[in-house]
DOKESE-266170 format. One record per residue: residue number from 1; x, y, z of N, C-alpha, C in turn. Coordinates in steps of 0.05 Angstrom, whole numbers, always signed. Example, Ala and Ser with C-alpha at 12.3 -4.5 7.8 and 13.67 -1.06 7.14 Angstrom:
2
<pos = 1&n.east = +264&n.north = -114&n.up = +156&ca.east = +246&ca.north = -90&ca.up = +156&c.east = +264&c.north = -66&c.up = +156> .
<pos = 2&n.east = +257&n.north = -45&n.up = +142&ca.east = +273&ca.north = -21&ca.up = +143&c.east = +258&c.north = +1&c.up = +157> .
This chain:
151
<pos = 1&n.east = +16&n.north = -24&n.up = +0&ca.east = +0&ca.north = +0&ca.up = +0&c.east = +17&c.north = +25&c.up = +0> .
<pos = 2&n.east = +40&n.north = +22&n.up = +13&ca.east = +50&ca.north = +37&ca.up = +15&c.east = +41&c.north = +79&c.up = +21> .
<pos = 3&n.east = +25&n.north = +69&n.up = +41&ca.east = -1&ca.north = +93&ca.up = +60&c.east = -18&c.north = +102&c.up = +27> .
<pos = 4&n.east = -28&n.north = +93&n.up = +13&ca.east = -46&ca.north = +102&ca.up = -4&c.east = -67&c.north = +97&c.up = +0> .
<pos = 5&n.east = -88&n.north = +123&n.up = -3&ca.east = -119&ca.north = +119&ca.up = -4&c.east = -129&c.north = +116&c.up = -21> .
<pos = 6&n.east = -138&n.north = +106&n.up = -43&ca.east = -163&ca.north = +108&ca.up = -61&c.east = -184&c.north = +137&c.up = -67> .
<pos = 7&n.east = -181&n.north = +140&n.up = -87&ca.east = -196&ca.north = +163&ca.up = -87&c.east = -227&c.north = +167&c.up = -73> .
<pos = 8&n.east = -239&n.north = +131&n.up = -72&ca.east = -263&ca.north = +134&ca.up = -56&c.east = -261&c.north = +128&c.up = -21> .
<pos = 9&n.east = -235&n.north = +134&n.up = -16&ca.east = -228&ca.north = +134&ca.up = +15&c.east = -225&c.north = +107&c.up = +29> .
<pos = 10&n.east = -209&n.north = +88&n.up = +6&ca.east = -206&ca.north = +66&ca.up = +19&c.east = -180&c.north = +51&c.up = +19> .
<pos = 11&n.east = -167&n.north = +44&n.up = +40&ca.east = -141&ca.north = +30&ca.up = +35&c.east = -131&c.north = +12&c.up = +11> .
<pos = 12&n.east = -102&n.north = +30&n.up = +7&ca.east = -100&ca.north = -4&ca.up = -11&c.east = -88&c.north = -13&c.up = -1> .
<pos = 13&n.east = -87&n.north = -35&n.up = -5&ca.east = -68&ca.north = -49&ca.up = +18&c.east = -46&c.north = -71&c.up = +14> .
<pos = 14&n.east = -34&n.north = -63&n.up = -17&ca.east = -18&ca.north = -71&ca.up = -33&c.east = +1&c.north = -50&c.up = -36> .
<pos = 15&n.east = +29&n.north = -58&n.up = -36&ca.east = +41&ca.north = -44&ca.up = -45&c.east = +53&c.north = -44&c.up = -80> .
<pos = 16&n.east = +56&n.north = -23&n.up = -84&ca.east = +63&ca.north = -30&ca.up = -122&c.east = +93&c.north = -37&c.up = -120> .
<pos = 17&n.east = +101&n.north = -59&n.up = -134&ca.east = +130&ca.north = -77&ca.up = -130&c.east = +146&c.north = -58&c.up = -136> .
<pos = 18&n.east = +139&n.north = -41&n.up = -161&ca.east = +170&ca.north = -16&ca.up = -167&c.east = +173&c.north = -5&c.up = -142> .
<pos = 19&n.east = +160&n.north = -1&n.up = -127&ca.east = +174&ca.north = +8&ca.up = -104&c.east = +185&c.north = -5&c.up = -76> .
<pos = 20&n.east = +192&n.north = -30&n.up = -79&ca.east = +207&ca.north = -40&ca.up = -67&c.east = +233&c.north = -30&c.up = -62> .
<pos = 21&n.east = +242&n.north = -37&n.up = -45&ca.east = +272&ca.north = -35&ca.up = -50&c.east = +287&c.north = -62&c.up = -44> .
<pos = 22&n.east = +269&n.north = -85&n.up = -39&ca.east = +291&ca.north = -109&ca.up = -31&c.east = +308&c.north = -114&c.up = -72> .
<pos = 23&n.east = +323&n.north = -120&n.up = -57&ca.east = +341&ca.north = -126&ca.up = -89&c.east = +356&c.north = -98&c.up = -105> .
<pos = 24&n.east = +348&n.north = -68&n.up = -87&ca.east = +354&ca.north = -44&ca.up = -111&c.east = +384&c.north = -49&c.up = -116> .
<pos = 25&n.east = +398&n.north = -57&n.up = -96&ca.east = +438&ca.north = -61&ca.up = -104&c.east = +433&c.north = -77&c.up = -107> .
<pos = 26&n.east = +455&n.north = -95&n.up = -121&ca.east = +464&ca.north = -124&ca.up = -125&c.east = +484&c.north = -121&c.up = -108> .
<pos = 27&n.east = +489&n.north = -148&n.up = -97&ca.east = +494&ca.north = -156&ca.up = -74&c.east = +524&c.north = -144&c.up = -73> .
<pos = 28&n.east = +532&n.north = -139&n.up = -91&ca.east = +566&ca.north = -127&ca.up = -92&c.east = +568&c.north = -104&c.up = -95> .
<pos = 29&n.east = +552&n.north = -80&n.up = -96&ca.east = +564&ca.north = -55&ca.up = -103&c.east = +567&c.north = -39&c.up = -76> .
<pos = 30&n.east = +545&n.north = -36&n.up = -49&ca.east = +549&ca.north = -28&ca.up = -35&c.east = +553&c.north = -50&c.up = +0> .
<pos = 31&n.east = +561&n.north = -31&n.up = +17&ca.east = +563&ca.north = -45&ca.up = +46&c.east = +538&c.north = -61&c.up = +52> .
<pos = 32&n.east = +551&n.north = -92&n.up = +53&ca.east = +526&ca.north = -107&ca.up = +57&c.east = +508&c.north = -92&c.up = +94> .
<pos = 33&n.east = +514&n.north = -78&n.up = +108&ca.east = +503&ca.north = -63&ca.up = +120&c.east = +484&c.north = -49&c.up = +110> .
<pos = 34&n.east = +489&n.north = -40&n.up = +90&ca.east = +460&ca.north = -15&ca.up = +84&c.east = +449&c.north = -35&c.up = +69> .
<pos = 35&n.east = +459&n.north = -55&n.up = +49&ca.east = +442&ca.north = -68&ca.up = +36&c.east = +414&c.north = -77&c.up = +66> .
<pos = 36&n.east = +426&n.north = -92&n.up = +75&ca.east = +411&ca.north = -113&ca.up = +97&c.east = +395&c.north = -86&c.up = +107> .
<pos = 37&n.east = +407&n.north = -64&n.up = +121&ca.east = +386&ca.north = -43&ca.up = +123&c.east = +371&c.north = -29&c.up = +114> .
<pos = 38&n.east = +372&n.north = -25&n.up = +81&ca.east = +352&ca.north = -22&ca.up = +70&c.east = +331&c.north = -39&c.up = +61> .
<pos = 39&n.east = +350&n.north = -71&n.up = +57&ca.east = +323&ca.north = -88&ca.up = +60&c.east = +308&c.north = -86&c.up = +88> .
<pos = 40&n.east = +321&n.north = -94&n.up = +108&ca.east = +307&ca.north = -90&ca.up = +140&c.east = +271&c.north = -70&c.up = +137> .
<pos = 41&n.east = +296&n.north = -43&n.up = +123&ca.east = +267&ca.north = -27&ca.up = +119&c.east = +243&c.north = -28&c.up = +106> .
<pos = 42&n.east = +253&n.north = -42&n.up = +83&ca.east = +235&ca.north = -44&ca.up = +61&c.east = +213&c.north = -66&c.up = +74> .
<pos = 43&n.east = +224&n.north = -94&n.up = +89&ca.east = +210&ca.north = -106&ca.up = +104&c.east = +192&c.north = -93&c.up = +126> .
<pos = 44&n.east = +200&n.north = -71&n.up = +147&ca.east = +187&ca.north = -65&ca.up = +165&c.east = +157&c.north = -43&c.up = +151> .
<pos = 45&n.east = +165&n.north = -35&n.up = +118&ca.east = +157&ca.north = -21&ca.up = +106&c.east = +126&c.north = -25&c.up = +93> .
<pos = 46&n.east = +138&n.north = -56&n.up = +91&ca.east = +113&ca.north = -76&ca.up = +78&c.east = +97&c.north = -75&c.up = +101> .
<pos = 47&n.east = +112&n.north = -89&n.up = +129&ca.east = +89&ca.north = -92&ca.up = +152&c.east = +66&c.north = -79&c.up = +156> .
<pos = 48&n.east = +84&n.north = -56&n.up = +162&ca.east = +65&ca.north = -32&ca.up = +162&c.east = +43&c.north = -26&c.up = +138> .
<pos = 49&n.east = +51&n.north = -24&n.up = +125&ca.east = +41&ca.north = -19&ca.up = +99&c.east = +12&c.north = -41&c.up = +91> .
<pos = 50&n.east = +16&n.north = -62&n.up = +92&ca.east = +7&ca.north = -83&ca.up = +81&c.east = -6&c.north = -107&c.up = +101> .
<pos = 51&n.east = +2&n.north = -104&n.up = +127&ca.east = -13&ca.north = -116&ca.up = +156&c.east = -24&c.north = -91&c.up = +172> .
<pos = 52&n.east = -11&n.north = -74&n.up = +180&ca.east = -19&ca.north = -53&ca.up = +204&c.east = -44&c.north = -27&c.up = +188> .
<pos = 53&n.east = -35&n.north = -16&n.up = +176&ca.east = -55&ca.north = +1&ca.up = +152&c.east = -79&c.north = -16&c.up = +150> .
<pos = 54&n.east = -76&n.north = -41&n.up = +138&ca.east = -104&ca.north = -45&ca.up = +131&c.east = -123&c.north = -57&c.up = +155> .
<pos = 55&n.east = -102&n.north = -58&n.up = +183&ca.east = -123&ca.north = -59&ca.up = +209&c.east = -135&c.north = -30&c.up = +216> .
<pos = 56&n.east = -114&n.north = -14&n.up = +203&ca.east = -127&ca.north = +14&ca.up = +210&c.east = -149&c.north = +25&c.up = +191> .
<pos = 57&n.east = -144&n.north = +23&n.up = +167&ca.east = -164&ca.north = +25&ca.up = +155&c.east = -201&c.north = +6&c.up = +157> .
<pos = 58&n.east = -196&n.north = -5&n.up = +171&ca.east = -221&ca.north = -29&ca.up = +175&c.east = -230&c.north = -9&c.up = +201> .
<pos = 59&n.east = -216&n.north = -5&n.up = +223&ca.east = -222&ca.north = +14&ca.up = +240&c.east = -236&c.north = +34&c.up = +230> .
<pos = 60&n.east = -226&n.north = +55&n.up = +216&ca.east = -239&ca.north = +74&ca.up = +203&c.east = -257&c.north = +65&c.up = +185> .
<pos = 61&n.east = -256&n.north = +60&n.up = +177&ca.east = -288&ca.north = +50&ca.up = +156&c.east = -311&c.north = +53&c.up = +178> .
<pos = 62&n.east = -307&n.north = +22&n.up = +201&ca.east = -324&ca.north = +23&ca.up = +220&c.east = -335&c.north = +47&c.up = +237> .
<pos = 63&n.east = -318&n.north = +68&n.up = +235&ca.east = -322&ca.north = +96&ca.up = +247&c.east = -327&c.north = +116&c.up = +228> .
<pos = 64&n.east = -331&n.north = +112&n.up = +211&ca.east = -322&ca.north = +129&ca.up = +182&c.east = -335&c.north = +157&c.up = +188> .
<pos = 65&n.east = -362&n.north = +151&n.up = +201&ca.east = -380&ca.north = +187&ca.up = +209&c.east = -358&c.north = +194&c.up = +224> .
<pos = 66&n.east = -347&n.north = +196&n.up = +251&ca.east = -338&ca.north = +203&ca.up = +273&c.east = -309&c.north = +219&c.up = +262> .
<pos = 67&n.east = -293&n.north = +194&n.up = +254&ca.east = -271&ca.north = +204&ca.up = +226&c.east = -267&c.north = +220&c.up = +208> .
<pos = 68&n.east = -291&n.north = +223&n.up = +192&ca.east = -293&ca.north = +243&ca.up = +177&c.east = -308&c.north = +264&c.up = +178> .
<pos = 69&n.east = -318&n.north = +267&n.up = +206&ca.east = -331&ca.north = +296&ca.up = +211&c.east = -308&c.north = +318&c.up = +223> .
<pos = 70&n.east = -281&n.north = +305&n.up = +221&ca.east = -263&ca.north = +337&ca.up = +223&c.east = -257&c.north = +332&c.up = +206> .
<pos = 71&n.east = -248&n.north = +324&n.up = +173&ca.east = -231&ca.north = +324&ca.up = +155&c.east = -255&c.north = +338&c.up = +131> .
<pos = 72&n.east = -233&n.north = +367&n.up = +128&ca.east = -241&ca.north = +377&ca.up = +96&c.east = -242&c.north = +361&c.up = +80> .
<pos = 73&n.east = -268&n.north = +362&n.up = +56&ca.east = -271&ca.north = +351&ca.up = +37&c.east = -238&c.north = +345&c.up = +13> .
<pos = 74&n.east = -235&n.north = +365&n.up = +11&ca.east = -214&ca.north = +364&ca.up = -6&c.east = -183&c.north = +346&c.up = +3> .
<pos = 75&n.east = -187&n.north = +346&n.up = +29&ca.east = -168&ca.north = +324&ca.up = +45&c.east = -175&c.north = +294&c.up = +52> .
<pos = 76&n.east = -193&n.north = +291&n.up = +40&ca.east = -214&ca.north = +269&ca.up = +45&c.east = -199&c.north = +230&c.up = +50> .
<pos = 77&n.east = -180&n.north = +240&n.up = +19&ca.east = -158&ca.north = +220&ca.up = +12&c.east = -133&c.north = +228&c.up = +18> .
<pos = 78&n.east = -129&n.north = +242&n.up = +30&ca.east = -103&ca.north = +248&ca.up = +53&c.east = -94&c.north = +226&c.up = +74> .
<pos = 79&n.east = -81&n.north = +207&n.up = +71&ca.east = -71&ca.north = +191&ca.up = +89&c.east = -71&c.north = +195&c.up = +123> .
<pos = 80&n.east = -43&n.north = +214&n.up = +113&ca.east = -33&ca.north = +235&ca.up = +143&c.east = -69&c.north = +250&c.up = +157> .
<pos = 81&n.east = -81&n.north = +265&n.up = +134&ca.east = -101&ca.north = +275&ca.up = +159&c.east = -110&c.north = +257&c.up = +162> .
<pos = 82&n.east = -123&n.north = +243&n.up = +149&ca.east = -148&ca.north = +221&ca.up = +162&c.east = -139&c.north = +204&c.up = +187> .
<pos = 83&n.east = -111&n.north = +194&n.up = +180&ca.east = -101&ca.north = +178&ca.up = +204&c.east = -94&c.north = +198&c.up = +226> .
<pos = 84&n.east = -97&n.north = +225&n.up = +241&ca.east = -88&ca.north = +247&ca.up = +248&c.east = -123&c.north = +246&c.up = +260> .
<pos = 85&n.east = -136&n.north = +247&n.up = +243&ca.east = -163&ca.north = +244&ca.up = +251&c.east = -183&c.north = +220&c.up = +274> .
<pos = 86&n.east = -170&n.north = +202&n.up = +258&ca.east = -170&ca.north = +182&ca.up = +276&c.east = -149&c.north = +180&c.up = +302> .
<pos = 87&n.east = -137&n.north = +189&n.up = +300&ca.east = -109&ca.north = +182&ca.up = +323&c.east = -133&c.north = +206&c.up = +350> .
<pos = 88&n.east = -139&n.north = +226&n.up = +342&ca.east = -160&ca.north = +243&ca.up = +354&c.east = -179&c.north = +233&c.up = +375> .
<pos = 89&n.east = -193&n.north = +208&n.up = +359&ca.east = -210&ca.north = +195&ca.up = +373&c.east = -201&c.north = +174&c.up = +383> .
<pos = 90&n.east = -179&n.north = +166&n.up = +375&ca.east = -171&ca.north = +136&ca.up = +387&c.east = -165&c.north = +145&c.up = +417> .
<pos = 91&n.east = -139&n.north = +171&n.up = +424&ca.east = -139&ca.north = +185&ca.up = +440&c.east = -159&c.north = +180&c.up = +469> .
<pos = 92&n.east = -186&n.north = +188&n.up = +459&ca.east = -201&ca.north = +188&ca.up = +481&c.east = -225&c.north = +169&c.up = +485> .
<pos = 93&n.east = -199&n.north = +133&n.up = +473&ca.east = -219&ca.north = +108&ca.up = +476&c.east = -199&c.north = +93&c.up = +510> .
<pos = 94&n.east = -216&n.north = +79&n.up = +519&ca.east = -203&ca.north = +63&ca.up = +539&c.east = -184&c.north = +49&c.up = +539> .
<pos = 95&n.east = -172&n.north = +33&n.up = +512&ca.east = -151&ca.north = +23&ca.up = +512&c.east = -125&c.north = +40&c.up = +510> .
<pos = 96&n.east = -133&n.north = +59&n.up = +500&ca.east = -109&ca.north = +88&ca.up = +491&c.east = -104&c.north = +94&c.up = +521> .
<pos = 97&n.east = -123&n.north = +99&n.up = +536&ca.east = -114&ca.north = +116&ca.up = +559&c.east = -104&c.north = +96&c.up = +585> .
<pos = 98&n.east = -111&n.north = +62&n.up = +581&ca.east = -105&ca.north = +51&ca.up = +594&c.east = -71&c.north = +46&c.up = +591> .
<pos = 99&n.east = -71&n.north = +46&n.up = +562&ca.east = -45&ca.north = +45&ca.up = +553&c.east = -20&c.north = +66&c.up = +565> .
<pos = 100&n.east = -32&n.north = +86&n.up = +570&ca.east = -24&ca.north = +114&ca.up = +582&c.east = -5&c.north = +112&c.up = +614> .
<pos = 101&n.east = -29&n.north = +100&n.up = +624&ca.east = -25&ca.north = +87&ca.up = +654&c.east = +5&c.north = +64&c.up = +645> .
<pos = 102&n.east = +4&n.north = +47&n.up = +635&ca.east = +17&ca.north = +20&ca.up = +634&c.east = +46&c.north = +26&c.up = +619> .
<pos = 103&n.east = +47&n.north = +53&n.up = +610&ca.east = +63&ca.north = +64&ca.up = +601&c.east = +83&c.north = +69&c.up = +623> .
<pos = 104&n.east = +70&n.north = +88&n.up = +639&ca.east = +81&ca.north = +100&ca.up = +672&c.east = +95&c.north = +77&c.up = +681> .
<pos = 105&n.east = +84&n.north = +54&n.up = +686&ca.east = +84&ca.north = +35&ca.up = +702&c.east = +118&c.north = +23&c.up = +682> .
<pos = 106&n.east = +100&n.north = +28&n.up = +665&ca.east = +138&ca.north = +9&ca.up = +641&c.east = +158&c.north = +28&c.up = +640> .
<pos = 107&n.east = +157&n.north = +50&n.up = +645&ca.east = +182&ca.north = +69&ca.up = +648&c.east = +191&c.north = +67&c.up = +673> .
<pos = 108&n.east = +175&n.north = +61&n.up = +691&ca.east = +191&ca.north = +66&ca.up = +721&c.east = +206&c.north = +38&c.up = +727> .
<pos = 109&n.east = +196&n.north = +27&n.up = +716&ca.east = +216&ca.north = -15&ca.up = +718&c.east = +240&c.north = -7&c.up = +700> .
<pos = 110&n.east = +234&n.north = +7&n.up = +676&ca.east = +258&ca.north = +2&ca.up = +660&c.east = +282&c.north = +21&c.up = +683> .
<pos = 111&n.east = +275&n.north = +40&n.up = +690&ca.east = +290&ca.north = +66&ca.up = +700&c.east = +294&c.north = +54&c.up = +729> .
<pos = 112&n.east = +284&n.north = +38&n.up = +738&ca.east = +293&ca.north = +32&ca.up = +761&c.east = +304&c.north = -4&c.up = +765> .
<pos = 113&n.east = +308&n.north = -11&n.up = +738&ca.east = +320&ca.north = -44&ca.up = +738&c.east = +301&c.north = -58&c.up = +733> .
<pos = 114&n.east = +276&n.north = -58&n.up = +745&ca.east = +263&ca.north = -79&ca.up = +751&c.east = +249&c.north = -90&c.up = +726> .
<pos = 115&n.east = +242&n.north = -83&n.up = +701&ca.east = +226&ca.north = -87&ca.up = +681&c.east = +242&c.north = -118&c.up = +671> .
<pos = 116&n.east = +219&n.north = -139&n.up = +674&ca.east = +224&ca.north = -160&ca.up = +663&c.east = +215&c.north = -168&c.up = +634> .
<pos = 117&n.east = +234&n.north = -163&n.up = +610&ca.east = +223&ca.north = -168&ca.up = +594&c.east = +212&c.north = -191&c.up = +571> .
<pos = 118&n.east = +225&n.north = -219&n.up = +601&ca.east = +231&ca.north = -249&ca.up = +585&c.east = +206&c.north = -254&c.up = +561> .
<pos = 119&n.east = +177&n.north = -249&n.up = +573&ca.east = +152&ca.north = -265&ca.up = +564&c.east = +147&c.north = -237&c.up = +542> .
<pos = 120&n.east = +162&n.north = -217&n.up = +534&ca.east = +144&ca.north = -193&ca.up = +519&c.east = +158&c.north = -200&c.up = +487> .
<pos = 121&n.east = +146&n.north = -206&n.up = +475&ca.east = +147&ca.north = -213&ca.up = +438&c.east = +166&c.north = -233&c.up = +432> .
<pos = 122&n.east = +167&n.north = -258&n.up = +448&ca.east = +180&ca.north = -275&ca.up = +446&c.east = +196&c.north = -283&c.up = +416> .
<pos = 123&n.east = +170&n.north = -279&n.up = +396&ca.east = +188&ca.north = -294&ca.up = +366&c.east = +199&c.north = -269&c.up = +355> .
<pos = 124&n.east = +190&n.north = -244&n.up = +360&ca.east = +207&ca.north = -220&ca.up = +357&c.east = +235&c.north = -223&c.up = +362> .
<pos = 125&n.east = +234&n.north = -227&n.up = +393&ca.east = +263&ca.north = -219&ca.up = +410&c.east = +278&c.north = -241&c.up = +393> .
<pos = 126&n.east = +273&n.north = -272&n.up = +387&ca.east = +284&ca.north = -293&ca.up = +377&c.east = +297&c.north = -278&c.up = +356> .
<pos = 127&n.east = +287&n.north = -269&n.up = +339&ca.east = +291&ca.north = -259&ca.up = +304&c.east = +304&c.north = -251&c.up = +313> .
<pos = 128&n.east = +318&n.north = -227&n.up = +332&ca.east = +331&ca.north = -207&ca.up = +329&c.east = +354&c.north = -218&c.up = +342> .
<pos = 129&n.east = +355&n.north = -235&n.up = +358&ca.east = +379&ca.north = -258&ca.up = +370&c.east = +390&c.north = -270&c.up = +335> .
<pos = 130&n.east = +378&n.north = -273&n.up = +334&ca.east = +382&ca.north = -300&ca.up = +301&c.east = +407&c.north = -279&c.up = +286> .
<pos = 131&n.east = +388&n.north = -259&n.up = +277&ca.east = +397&ca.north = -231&ca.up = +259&c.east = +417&c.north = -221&c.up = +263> .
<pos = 132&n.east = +423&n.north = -211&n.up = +295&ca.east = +448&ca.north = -204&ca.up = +307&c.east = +470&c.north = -220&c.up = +310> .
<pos = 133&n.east = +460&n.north = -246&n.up = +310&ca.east = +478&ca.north = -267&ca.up = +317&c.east = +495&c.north = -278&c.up = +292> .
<pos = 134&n.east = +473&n.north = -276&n.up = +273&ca.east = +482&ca.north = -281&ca.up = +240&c.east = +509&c.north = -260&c.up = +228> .
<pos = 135&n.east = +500&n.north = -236&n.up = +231&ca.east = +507&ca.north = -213&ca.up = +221&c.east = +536&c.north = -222&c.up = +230> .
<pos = 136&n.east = +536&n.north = -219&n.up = +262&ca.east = +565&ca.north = -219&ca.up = +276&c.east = +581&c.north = -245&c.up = +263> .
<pos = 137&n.east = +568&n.north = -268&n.up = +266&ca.east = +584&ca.north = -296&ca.up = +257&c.east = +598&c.north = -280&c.up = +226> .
<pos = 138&n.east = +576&n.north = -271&n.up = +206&ca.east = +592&ca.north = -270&ca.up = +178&c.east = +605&c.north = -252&c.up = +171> .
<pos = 139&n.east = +610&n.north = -222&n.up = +193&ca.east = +629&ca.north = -205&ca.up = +190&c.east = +652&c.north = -225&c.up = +205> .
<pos = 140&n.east = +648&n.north = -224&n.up = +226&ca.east = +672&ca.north = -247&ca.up = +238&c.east = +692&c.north = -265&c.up = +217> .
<pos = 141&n.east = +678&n.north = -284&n.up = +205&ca.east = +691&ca.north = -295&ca.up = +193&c.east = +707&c.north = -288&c.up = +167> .
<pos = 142&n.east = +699&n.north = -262&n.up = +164&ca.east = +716&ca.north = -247&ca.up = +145&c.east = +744&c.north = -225&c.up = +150> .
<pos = 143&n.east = +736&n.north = -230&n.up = +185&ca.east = +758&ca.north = -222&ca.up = +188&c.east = +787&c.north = -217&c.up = +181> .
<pos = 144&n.east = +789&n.north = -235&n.up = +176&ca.east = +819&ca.north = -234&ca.up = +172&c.east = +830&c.north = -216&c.up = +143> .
<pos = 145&n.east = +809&n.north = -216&n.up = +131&ca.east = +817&ca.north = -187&ca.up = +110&c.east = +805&c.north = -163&c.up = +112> .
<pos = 146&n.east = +781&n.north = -171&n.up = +132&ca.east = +772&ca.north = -140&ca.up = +134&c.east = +779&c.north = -129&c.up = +162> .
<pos = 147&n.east = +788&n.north = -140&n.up = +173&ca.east = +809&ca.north = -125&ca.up = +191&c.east = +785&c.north = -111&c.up = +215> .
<pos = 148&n.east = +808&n.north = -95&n.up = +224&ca.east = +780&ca.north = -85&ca.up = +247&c.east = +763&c.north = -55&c.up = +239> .
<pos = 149&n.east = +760&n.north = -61&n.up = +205&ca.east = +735&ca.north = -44&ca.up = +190&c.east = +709&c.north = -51&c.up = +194> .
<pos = 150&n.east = +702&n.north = -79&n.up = +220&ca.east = +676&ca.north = -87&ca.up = +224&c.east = +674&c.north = -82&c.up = +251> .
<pos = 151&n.east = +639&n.north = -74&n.up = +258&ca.east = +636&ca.north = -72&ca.up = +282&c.east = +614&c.north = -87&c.up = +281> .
């Protein structure tokens, strides 16, 4: 989707492939660092894009009066306002403000030690063990000609 509305105010929820970026270098021209990080992006890009958007957009539909009674006509298919519009009302729903509270509660564990974070996004935290762990093994092993140009 890449945040596009439809001119009749409705998500798409596809993104158009030319704008990918997994694959824009071949694998040899630049630092496989930015490669992997601009793929990284392009992945977190899709998420959003193509899972999270079209939960938001199903939201808004379901609200669509409430939503679109602050947004000018002419802004109608504006991404940014509409979601700006909605963020408005989400604001002053119960989960938003409970979230508020639980917030407090997660800054004062982190700032004071105590925040346990074993059981929070388990196949997340895994990925990012895997990723980091990968990364390090295959700069590592190239060490010996790339010298200490890796971190």
């Amino acid at each position: 989707m890449g945040q596009v509305k439809s001119l009749v105010c409705e998500g798409i929820p596809c993104q158009y492939p030319k704008f990918s970026l997994k694959g824009v270098h071949p694998d040899w021209e630049m630092h496989p660092s930015w490669i992997s990080g601009i793929e990284a992006l392009n992945a977190y890009n899709f998420w959003v894009s193509e899972v999270l958007m079209p939960i938001a957009f199903q939201w808004i539909d379901e609200h669509k009066p409430e939503v679109y009674a602050s947004v000018p006509e002419e802004l109608k298919g504006d991404v940014g306002v509409v979601i700006a519009a909605a963020f408005e009302l989400i604001k002053e729903l119960p989960a938003y403000k409970k979230g508020l509270v639980e917030y407090k509660i997660y800054e004062e564990a982190v700032s004071n030690g105590t925040w346990d974070s074993s059981r929070i996004n388990p196949v997340w935290t895994g990925i990012v063990k895997g990723v980091r762990t990968a990364t390090e093994e295959v700069f590592a092993s190239q060490s010996d000609v790339l010298k200490d140009t890796i971190r």
